[in-house]
N, C-alpha and C positions, 0 to 999 in steps of 0.2 A: 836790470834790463827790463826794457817794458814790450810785452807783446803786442803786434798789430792789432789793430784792432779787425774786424769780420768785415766783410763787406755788406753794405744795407741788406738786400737780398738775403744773406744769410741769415741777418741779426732777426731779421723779421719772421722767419721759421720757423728760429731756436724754440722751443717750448720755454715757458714759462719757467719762473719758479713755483715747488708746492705749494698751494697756500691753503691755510688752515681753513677745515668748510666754518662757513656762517653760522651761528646759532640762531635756530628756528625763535624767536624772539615772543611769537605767538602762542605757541603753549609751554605749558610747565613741566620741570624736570616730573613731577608724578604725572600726568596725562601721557609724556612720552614714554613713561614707565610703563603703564598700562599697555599702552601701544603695542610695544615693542612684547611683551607677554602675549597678550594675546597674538602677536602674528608666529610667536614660537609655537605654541598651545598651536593654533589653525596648521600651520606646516608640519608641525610632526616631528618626532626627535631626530634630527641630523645624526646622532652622536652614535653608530652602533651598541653603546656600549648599553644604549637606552631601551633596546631591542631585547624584550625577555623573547626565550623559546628560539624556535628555529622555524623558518617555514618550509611548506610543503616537498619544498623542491633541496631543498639541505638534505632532510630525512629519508626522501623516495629517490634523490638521481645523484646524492654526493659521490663522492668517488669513495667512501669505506661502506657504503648500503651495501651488504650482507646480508643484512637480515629481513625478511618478511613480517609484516609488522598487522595486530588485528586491531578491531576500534579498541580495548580495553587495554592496548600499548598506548593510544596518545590521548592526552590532554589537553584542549584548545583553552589560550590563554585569551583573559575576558580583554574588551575591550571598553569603548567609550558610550557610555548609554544617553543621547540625547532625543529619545521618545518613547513614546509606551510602549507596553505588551500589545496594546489593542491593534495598533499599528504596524505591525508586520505582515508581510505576505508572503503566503508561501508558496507560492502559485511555481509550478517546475513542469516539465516536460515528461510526458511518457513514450510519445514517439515525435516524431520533428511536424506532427500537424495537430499531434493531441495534447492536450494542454489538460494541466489540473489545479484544479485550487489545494487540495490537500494532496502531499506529493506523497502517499502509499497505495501501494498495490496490493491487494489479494492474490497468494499465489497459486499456478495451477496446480493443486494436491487433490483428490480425492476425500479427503477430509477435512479439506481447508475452502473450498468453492464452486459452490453450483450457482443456479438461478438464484436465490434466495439472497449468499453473500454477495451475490453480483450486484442485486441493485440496491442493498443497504452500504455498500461501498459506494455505489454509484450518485448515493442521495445525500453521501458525507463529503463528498468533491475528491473520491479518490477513484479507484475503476478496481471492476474484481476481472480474473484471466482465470475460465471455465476450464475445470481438467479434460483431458483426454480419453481417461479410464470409462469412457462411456461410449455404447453405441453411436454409430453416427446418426440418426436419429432423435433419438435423446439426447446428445448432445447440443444438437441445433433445435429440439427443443426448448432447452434453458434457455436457450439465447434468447429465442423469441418470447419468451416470458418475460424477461429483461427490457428488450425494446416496448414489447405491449404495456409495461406496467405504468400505469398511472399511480398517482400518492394516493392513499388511503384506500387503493382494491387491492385486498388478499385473492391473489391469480392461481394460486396451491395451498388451500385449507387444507389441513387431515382430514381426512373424510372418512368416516365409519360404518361399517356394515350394522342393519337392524338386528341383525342376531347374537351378535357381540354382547357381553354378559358386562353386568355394571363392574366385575371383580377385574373384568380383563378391562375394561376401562380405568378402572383404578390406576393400572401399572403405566396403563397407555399415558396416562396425565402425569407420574412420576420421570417417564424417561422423555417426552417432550416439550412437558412445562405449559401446555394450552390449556383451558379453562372448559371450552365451549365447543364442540363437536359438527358438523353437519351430518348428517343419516343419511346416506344415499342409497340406490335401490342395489347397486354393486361395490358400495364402498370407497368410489375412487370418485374425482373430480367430472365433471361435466354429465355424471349420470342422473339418474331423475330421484330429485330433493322427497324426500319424508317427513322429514321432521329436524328437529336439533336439541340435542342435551347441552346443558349446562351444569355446574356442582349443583345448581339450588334445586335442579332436578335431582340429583342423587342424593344431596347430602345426608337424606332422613330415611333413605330405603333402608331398610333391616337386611332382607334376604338379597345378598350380593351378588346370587348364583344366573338371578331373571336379565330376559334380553331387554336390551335399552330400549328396543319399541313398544315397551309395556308403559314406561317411565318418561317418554321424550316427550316435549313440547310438540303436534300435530302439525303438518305443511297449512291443515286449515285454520289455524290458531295461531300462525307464525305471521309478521309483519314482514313484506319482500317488499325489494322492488324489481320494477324490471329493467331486464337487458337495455344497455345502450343508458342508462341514467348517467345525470355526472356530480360532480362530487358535494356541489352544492346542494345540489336537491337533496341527493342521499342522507347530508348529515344534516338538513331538516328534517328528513323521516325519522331521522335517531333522536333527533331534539327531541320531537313532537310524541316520539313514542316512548322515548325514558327508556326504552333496550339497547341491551351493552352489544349484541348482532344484530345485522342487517345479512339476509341472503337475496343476493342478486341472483336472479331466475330466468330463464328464456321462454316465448311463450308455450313451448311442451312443458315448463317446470322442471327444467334440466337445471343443475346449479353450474352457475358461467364467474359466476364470483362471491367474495363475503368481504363485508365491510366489519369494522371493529372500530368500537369508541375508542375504543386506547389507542388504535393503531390511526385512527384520525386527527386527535391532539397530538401521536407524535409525527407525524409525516405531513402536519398543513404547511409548511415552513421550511422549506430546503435551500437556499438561495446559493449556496456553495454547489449544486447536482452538479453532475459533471454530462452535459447534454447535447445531441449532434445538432444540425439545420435546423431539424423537424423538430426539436423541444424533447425529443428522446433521450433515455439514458443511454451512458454508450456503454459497450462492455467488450468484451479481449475473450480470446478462444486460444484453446491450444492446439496443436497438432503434431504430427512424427513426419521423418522423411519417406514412409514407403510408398509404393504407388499410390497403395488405397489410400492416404491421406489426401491425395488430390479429390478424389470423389469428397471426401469430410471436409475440404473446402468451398466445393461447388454447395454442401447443404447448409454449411455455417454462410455463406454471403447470401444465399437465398434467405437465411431468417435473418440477416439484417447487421450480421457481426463488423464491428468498427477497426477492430486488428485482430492480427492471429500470432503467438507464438511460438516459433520450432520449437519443441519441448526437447532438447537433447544435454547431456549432462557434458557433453565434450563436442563443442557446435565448430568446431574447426575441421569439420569432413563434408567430400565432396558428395555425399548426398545431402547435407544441408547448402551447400553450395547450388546446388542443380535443381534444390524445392524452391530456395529466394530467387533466384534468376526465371523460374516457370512461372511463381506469385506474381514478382511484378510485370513478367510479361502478360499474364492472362488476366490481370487486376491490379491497374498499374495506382488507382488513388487505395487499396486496402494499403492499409499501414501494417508493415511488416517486422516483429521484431527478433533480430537472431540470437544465436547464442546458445549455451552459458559457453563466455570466454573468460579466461584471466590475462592474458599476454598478449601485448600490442601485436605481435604477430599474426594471432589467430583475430584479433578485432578487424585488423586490416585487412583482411582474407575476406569477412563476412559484411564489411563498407561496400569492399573493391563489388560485391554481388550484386548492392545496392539497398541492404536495410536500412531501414527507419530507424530504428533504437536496437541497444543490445542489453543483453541480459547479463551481468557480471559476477560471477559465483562460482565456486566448484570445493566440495566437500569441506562446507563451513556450518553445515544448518545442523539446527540441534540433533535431526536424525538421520544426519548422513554417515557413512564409512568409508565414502569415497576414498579420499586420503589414506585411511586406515589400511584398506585391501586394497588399492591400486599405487599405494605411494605418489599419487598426481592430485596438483591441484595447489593451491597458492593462499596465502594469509588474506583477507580480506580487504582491509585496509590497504593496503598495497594494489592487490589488485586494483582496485577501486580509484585509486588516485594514480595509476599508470596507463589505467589501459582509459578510464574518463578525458585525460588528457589530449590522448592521439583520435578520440572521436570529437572532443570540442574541432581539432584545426579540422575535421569533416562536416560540420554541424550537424554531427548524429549524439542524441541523447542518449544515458545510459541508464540501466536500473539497477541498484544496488541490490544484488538478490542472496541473500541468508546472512546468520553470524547476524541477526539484529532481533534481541530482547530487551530494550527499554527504549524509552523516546530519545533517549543520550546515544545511544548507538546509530536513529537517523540525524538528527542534527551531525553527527562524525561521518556520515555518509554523506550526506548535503554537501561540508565542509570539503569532501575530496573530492567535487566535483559531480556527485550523482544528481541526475533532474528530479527521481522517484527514490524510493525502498518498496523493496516486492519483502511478504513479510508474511511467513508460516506457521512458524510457532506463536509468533506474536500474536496473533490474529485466532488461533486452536482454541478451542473450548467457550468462543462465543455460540450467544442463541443460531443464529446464523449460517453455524458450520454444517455440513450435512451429518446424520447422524444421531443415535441417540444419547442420551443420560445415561451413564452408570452413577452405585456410587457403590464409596470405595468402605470397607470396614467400620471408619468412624465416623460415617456419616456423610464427607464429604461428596460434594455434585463434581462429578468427571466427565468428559467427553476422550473419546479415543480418537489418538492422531498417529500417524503414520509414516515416514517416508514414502518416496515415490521410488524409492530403490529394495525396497522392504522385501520379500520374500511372497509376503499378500498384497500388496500392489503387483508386485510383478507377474503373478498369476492372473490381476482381473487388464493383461496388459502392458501395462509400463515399460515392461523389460526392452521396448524398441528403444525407449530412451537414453539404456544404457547399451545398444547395440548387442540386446539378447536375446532376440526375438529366437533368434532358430537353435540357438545353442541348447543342448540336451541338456545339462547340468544348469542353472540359473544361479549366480553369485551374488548372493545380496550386499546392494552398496547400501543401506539405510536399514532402520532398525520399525518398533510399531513399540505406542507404549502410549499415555492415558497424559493427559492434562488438566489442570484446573478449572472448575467455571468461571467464564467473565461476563459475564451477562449477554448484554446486548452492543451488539456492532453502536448502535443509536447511542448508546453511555460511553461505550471504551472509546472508540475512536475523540472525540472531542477530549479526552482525558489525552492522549497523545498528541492531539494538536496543541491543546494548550500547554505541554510539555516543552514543544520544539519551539512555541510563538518566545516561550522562553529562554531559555536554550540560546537562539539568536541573540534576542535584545543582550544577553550577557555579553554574549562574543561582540555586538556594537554593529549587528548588520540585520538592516531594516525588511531584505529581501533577502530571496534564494538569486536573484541576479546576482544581488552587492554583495554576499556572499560568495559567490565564483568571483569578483574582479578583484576580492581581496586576496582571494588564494593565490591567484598566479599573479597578482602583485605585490606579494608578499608579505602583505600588513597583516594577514590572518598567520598567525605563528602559533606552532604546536610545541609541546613537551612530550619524551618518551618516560613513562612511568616505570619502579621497579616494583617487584610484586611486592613489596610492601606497600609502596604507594597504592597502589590499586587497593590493598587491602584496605589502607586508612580510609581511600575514597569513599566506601561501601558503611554500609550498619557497622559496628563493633563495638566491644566493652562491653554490652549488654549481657545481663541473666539470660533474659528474652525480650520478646518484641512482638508487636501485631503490626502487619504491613498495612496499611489498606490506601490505595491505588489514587482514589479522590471520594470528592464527597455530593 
């Protein structure tokens, strides 16, 4: 039997038969080999199975996450390197107007940042956050040291009394590592100049006991310039005079500053500074929530401060709530940043107020006990990539703040989301820090560093941060103990930038942008290490070893 056949209409519808595609007659089975390779290579592995690691969001929101996780649990798996080291940038966010080229923070410690580390942070493209542990006075003093300072003027020489004896100068040169002196009439900055020692003034005195104005170099024998000079001029006066100082003078012969050859070749050249409108450095203040911290506001925006920090170890309470909401009403462009929070609850809490940036930490730093004695507080790493998360969909920036001693620990911070790393120990025992030189039995150069929960922080202060102001007993959350020398802010920090420049290029991400768009798109994939792993990670097998940092 034969079937009707369709009627036209229909036939003309019907779809075709398959028919085999054409071969491309124009190029060759190896060019479309290539081809086809390289568009696999450009798009990326399809294939899960291609996918080492896990990323961000596997590890911190799967449904068996248990466990609290710190940098030294993950390992970011390298990626695709198609540019240089020299080419990365690492430019990250401190608060949602301040911006940095080098993303670390000086933290507010008492032995970790005054005026000093503020604007050698400030000249390496990162920002120092001024403690608290200081009058209000003195406080918004540093600041305005920081905004005043120009490259190459020493704004706080040590200054020495004429009656000071070359023995007690001796030790003075051991624990501060300066060379060269000013004599002033009361010993302190801005009184009326005498004269200036240097070693080659002492080096040949026999008797140790005589005062240094027997031995100093004479105000009338001394090359000055005067007040109001600038920089060029000045380091023609040093050209032209072959003297390794220059004291800048007022015309009473009050000392208003000192210039240094060294401190000239190293500060003609900043181009990373981290600087407001006006070509100033900018710098960060901290503060507490009690009344009088609002007076310590009104003196830090008088001398010119760029942000302020609630210094609180647990920023989820309604007096920090009630200080952000007074800030941005009575100083609506100061950039404000809250915290320390671990949990998107308390982040949310301190957005809903209106801060600029938050601060993310709590009992991770090397001399905290938070954790210890309060049983609160949260793994770093976790924190870090939970609570960064729910402030990106607010466009508020975060800072990764403790739990960071190598450059591998911010590039892991970077990695979870953080704009900055606010960094304490890291940062302890530079020229920098406030504070003297010890040294330790065998020789070694120490600087003392501290907790801001310590027992002796908490006395000159602090204790408001752990909500202990009035309590009769004081419960120390941090400990006090001594760190190694690192020289100079000026050498260490580029030694950590060039750490993380690398760091990146491994992982295949040219920015700290494309590094966040990998994370929550999942191309950046992490590994959770077992303490063996970690272990292999590190030195081992060795008899021994000499670390040294760079060169």
């Amino acid at each position: 039997q034969h079937r009707p056949a369709a009627p036209r209409a229909a036939r003309e519808t019907m779809a075709p038969p398959a028919q085999q595609p054409q071969r491309q007659r124009s190029r060759s089975p190896r060019v479309r080999a290539e081809m086809d390779a390289k568009k696999a290579h450009d798009d990326g592995p399809k294939d899960a199975s291609m996918l080492d690691g896990h990323s961000a969001q596997e590890i911190f929101e799967g449904a068996s996450s248990f466990t609290g996780y710190t940098y030294d649990d993950l390992i970011c798996m390298p990626g695709r390197i198609d540019f240089g080291v020299h080419e990365v940038a690492l430019h990250g966010n401190f608060t949602k107007k301040i911006r940095l080229k080098t993303p670390i923070v000086s933290s507010p410690m008492d032995t970790v940042t005054e005026g000093k580390m503020a604007i050698a942070m400030a000249l390496e493209g990162g920002i120092g956050v001024i403690h608290t542990n200081l009058p209000i006075e003195e406080q918004a003093r540093e600041v305005a040291k920081v905004k005043r300072f120009e490259s190459g003027f020493i704004m706080d020489p040590v200054c020495i009394l004429p009656t000071m004896s070359v023995q007690e100068l001796d030790k003075l040169r051991e624990s501060s590592g300066f060379n060269g002196y000013p004599v002033t009439q009361d010993g302190r900055m801005g009184s009326r100049l005498l004269g200036l020692v240097t070693r080659r003034d002492t080096d040949f005195v026999q008797d140790r006991t005589v005062p240094v104005s027997s031995i100093m170099t004479t105000l009338d024998r001394l090359v000055t310039a005067d007040e109001g000079v600038d920089l060029l001029a000045a380091n023609g006066i040093l050209k032209e005079s072959k003297k390794g100082k220059l004291p800048v003078v007022s015309k009473q012969r009050h000392l208003v500053a000192l210039m240094s050859r060294k401190d000239l070749q190293k500060n003609k050249d900043h181009p990373n500074a981290t600087k407001d409108a006006n070509k100033q450095l900018m710098v960060a203040a901290a503060i507490g929530t009690r009344s009088a911290d609002r007076d310590r506001v009104r003196a830090l925006v008088a001398a010119g401060v760029d942000a302020v920090i609630i210094d609180s170890s647990q920023g989820d309470s309604v007096f920090q709530h009630e200080m952000v909401r007074w800030l941005k009403r009575e100083y609506p462009d100061l950039q404000v940043v809250g915290g320390n929070v671990v949990t998107k609850r308390q982040a949310k809490h301190l957005i809903d107020c209106g801060v600029d940036a938050l601060r993310v930490g709590m009992g991770i730093g090397s001399i905290c006990t938070t954790q210890e004695v309060c049983a609160c507080g949260r793994a770093q790493a976790s924190a870090v990539y939970n609570v960064a998360k729910l402030a990106k969909a607010h466009g508020v920036p975060i800072l990764a703040d403790g739990g960071i001693s190598s450059p591998g620990h911010i590039v892991k911070a970077l990695c979870l989301g953080a704009g900055a790393a606010m960094c304490g120990s890291l940062l302890a025992g530079t020229e920098e820090t406030p504070g003297d030189y010890i040294y330790a039995e065998n020789g070694q150069r120490l600087k003392r560093y501290r907790g801001m929960g310590s027992i002796d922080a908490m006395k000159k202060g602090s204790d408001d941060r752990y909500f202990g102001s009035g309590a009769a007993l004081k419960v120390a959350q941090g400990v006090s103990g001594t760190v190694q020398d690192k020289g100079s802010v000026h050498r260490y920090v580029p030694y950590l930038v060039q750490g993380l420049r690398h760091g990146m290029q491994d992982i295949g991400a040219k920015s700290v942008d494309e590094l966040r768009q990998q994370l929550y798109g999942g191309q950046l994939r992490f590994e959770l290490r077992s303490a063996a792993a970690q272990r292999e990670g590190g030195v081992h097998g060795l008899h021994s070893f000499e670390r040294r940092l760079f060169s």
